[in-house]
C-alpha positions in Angstrom: -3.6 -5.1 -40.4 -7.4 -4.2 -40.5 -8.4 -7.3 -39.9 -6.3 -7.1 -36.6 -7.3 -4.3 -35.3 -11.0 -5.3 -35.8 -10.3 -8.4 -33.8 -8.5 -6.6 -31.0 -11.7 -3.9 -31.2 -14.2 -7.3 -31.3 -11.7 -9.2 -28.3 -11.8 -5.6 -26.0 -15.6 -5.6 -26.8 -16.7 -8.8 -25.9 -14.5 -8.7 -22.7 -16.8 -5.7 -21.6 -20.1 -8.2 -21.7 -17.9 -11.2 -19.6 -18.0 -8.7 -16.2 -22.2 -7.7 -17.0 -24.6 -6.9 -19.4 -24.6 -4.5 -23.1 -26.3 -2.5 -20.5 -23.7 -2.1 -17.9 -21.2 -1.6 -20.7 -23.2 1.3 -22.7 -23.8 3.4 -18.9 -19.7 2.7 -17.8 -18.9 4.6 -20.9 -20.8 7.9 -20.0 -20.8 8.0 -16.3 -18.2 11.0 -15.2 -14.8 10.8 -14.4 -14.0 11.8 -11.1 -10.6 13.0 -9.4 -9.4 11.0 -6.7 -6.0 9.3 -4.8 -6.0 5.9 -3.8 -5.2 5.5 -0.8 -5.6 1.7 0.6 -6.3 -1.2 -1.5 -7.9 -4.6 -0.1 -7.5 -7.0 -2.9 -9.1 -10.1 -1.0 -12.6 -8.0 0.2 -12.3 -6.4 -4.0 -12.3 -3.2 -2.3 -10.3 0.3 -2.9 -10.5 3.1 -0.5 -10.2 6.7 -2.5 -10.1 10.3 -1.9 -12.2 11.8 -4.1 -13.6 15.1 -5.4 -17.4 15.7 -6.0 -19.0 12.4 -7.7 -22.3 14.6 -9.6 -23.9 11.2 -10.9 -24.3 9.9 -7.5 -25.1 13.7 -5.6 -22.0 12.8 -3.4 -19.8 15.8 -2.5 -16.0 15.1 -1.8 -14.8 12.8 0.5 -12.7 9.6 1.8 -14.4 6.3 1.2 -14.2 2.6 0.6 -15.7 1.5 -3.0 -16.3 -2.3 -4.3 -14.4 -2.6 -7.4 -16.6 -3.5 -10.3 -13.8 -6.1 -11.8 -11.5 -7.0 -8.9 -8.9 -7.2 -12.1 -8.5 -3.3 -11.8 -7.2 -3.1 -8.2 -3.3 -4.2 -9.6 -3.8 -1.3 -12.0 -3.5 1.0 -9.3 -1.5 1.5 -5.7 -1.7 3.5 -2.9 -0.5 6.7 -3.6 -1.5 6.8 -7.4 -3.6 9.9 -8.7 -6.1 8.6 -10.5 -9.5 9.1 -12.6 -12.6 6.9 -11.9 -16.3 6.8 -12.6 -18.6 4.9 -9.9 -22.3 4.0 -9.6 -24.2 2.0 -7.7 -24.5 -1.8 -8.3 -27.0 -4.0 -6.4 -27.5 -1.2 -3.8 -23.5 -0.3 -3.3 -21.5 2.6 -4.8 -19.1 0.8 -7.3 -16.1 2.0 -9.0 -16.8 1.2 -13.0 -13.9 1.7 -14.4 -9.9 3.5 -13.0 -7.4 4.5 -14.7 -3.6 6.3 -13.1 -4.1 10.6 -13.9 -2.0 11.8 -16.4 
């Protein structure tokens, strides 16, 4: 059962580096997680429009806006409508949701 769970860890792990670099992986994990709603998803553009409190990492104060999503994978995690928790940085220039996840 170890040996399992050290593979799924190693799998989960190594999936991180196949969407960007050890760096991009280490800064997803402490970038803040923000409030928001989704509310319009655009899975051929890989975009997600969200309402969303204050995002402190980026100095952006609360607002409505359209995001790229880092791994397009993570848009039919989520649907309009669906409270959620995301962190976002920006990627090449443009604000990027990292990672999303429904609010509990």
């Amino acid at each position: 059962m170890k040996r399992f769970r050290t593979a799924m860890f190693l799998g989960a792990f190594a999936s991180l580096f196949s969407t960007g670099s050890m760096a991009w992986a280490a800064d997803a994990m402490t970038l803040p997680m923000i409030n928001g709603q989704v509310k319009k998803i655009d899975e051929s553009t890989g975009k997600i429009t969200i309402k969303h409190d204050a995002i402190t990492n980026l100095d952006m104060g609360a607002m409505t806006m359209v995001f790229k999503a880092n791994d397009p994978a993570m848009l039919k995690e989520v649907k309009p409508g669906d409270k959620i928790k995301f962190s976002a940085d920006k990627v090449n220039g443009q604000i990027t949701v990292m990672m999303v996840q429904k609010a509990k």
